[in-house]
C-alpha positions, 0 to 999 in steps of 0.5 A: 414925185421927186424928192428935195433936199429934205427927202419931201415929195415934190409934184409935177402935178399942175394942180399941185404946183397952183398951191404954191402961188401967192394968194390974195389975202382975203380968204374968200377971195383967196378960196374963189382964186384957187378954184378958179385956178384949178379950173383955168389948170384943167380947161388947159389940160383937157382943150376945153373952151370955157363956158360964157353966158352973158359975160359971166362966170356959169361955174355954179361953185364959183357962183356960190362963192361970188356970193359970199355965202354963211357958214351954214350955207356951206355946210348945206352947200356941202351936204348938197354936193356930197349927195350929188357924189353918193348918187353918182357912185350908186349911177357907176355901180349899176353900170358896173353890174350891168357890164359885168353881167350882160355885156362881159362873157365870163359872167355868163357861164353856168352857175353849176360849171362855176362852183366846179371851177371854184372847188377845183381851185380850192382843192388845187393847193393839194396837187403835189406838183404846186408842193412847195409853191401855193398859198392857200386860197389864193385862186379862189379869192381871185376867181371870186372878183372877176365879176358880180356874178361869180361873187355871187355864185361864190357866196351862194355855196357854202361848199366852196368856203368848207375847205379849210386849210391849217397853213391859211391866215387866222382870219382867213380860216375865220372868214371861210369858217362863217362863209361855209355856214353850217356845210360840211367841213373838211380840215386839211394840213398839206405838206406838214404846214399847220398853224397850231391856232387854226386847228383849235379854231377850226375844232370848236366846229368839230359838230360840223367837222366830216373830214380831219387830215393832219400831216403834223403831230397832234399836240396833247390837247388837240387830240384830247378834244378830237376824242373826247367831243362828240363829231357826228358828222366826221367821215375820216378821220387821219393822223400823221406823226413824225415825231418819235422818241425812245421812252414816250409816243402819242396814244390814240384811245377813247375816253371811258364815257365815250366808248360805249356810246361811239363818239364817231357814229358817222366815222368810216376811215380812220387811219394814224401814222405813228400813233399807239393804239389804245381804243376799242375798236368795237365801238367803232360801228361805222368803220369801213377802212382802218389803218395803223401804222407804227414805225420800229421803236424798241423801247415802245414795241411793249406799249403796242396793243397785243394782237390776240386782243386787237383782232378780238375787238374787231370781231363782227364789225359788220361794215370794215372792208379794208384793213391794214396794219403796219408794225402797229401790233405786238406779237401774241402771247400765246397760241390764237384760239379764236375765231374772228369774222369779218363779213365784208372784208375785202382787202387785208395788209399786214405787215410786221417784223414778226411774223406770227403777226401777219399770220393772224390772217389765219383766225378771220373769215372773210368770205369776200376777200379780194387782195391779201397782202402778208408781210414779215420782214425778220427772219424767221427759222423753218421750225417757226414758220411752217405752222404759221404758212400750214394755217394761212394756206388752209384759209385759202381757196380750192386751188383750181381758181388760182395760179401762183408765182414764186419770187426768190432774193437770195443775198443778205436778207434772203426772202421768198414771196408767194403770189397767188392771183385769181385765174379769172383776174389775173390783171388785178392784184394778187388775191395772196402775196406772201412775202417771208424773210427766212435764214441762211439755210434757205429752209424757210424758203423752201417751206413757203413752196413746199407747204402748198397744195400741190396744184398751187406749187408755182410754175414762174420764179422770178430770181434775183441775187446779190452776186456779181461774180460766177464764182463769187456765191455764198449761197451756193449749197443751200441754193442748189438744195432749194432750187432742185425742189423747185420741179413744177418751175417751167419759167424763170425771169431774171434782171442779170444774166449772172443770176440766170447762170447761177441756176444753169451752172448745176448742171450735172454731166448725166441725166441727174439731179440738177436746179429747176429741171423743168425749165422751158423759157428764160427772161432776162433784161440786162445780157452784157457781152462778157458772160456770153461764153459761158451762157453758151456752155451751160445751154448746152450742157443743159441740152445734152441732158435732155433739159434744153431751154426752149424759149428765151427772151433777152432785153436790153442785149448787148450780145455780139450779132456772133453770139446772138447766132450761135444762140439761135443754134442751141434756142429754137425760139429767141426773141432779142430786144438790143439796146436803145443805142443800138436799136432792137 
């Protein structure tokens, strides 16, 4: 097309270019005139040679008009040919189905291998690496117009359409809604989109719902219709929220009239993120997994269900096997005196500013637990903390099936974790990891060792401080009083080697008194050149007191080939590992 001076298309199009002609001025003559126009246009096109027989004109249409023919006998004439167009349609698209399913590869895969193809390209979206990038459903619509036999297949597995994304288009979300029929439905919101019409669309099917995932805050009357409609086939159940305010928070808690009855009887994972909890997880009989989490908001702690409470109500679920809490408690009021049971936990996290929260781990039984993960990051004095630490070890097992590691951060917020694996799993998680943020004094550091069984006492520490010069160090007293009661200690793991000779500097002249006296092996992963006078000094002095460093491991070593010798000298075994510049 082209355009003239009034902006109106101009058609290079032959067949176009004929309606500008003049015409005669009969109209009958002028009708058979274009038409034959039109087919003197396409024989030049096409180089086809016209069709004679006897002279005349065989064009049935130009025949038809020859003969001058009635209103009526058009319309016939029309319905006649419109016919022959609808049977001619229905002629191609046989020869489509036909090619798309016999002749063309693709149609001839697997209907199984398909619907795993197809609900891989649903459930893709969801990737982390597409963040950002996708639209929803976009693949999957594609994929099912390749050919016949993937649309088919497509609609014949209301599975592939029960994945319904809050971020899709209404009448997408409406059209896989009727599509899925009455499969299960699963409710997701990636990435934090949502459109809020979706999620009240997508809920009037709450019978059919097994999974809800809302990365959004939930609105006032979305949660209100979560918890208070029957969901029988709701399998997990997670909210997110990220919206907090000083005065006021969403609270999750279950209508009067639904708490005895279990409004989730299929409910297995139920996790909120930022969201108070007000329910009674009693009525929850089916729950494997729960989490809660709450994020530090002063002017809310006083809302947060108190801990005692909490733990009672979870009293013989007899399916939980993991749970985790996340600032969602507030501490007790008083001392526990109870005993809760848990038969089939397996997997407990708590972690929590207090540290009398954590240390309700004491009062369950949980005759399978596997991985327990105890967490107080406020810190907290000796004399408040030693009967927490006295009670959480009396839980634990005989310490013959156990080994232990001691990491120790002494800076701004000193902390003493206590990992406790099980000699037979060792590559697994730790069976206990007990992480206690102390005081200046260093004492309740101190106690998470010492108030050990004495066969658990840890031969590894792993040490890290904030100093970055030798005689820069605060802590320098209560570290000394720390680490020289440390005596079961044979190895110590290191990332500076500044924080390796702040324990090798107490060392006394004489046989005495001194930090980790039974030390054999050292780790370090960063030994920059600067400090090796001095490395050398206190290796020595350590060995003149009859306490030497038998093995020592330096990553990342950027020692002189000098010192690495004299090292060599005062280590019988040194393993060094040079810098990636310089090769190892």
């Amino acid at each position: 097309m082209v355009e003239d001076k009034d902006g109106w298309g101009k058609s290079r199009d032959p067949l176009f270019q004929l309606s500008l002609k003049p015409t005669p001025r009969s109209q009958s003559q002028s009708v058979l005139y274009a038409h034959k126009q039109r087919q003197e246009t396409r024989l030049s096109i096409t180089g086809a040679e016209p069709r004679l027989q006897s002279g005349l004109d065989m064009d049935p249409l130009s025949s038809f008009l020859r003969s001058s023919p009635s209103l009526e006998d058009v319309d016939s004439k029309s319905i006649e040919i419109s016919r022959e167009v609808a049977r001619m349609q229905d002629e191609i698209r046989l020869l489509a189905e036909y090619k798309n399913t016999r002749l063309i590869g693709v149609s001839k895969i697997p209907a199984e291998l398909l619907l795993i193809t197809f609900e891989f390209l649903v459930l893709d979206p969801i990737s982390p690496a597409r963040k950002g990038i996708w639209k929803p459903y976009t693949d999957i619509l594609s994929a099912t117009q390749t050919c016949h036999s993937w649309r088919q297949t497509a609609l014949d597995s209301p599975r592939i359409w029960s994945f319904i994304y809050g971020s899709a288009p209404l009448p997408l979300v409406r059209l896989f809604l009727e599509r899925a029929k009455s499969a299960p439905l699963y409710f997701w919101t990636p990435y934090g989109r949502l459109r809020g019409v979706n999620v009240l669309t997508v809920l009037e099917h709450l019978g059919h719902v097994k999974e809800i995932a809302l990365e959004v805050p939930c609105q006032a009357e979305w949660l209100q219709r979560i918890t208070s409609t029957p969901a029988p086939q709701l399998n997990t159940l997670s909210l997110k929220n990220n919206q907090f305010h000083s005065e006021s928070s969403a609270s999750f808690e279950l209508p009067p009239n639904m708490a005895s009855t279990g409004p989730f009887p299929s409910l297995r994972r139920l996790s909120l993120d930022g969201y108070i909890w007000k329910a009674d997880a009693s009525c929850l009989r089916s729950l494997h997994s729960l989490h809660l989490q709450f994020p530090r908001i002063p002017g809310l702690q006083s809302e947060l269900p108190e801990a005692v409470a909490f733990f009672a109500s979870l009293d013989n679920l007899p399916l939980l096997t993991s749970l985790s809490l996340s600032g969602a408690l507030s501490p007790p009021k008083s001392t526990p005196l109870l005993s809760i049971s848990l038969p089939h936990l397996t997997k407990l996290a708590v972690i929590d500013h207090d540290l009398s929260i954590p240390g309700m781990a004491a009062y369950i039984d949980m005759p399978r637990i596997e991985e327990m993960e105890l967490f107080s990051g406020g810190s907290t004095d000796s004399y408040t903390a030693a009967p927490i630490l006295s009670a959480i070890y009396s839980k634990l097992l005989t310490p013959a099936e156990l080994s232990s590691e001691l990491t120790l951060e002494i800076g701004g917020s000193p902390t003493a974790r206590i990992a406790l694996r099980k000699k037979d799993a060792l590559e697994l998680p730790p069976y206990l990891a007990l992480t206690v943020s102390g005081t200046e004094d260093l004492e309740t550091e101190l106690a998470v060792v010492t108030l050990l069984p004495h066969a658990l006492r840890p031969s590894l520490l792993i040490f890290a401080s904030e100093v970055e010069e030798h005689d820069n160090d605060p802590w320098i007293i209560p570290q000394r009083n720390l680490l020289r009661r440390l005596v079961d200690v044979t190895e110590v793991r290191v990332d500076f080697l500044i924080d390796l000779l702040l324990i090798l500097r107490d060392t006394p002249p004489q046989p005495g008194p001194m930090s980790l006296p039974s030390i054999k092996k050292v780790v370090v992963r960063l030994s920059p050149k600067d400090l090796a006078p001095m490395f050398k000094a206190l290796l020595k002095a350590r060995k003149a007191v009859n306490a030497a460093i038998e093995t020592c491991v330096l990553h990342d070593c950027n020692l002189s080939p000098s010192s690495i010798d004299e090292l060599k000298g005062l280590i019988p075994r040194l393993e060094v590992h040079r810098t990636h510049a310089e090769g190892t």
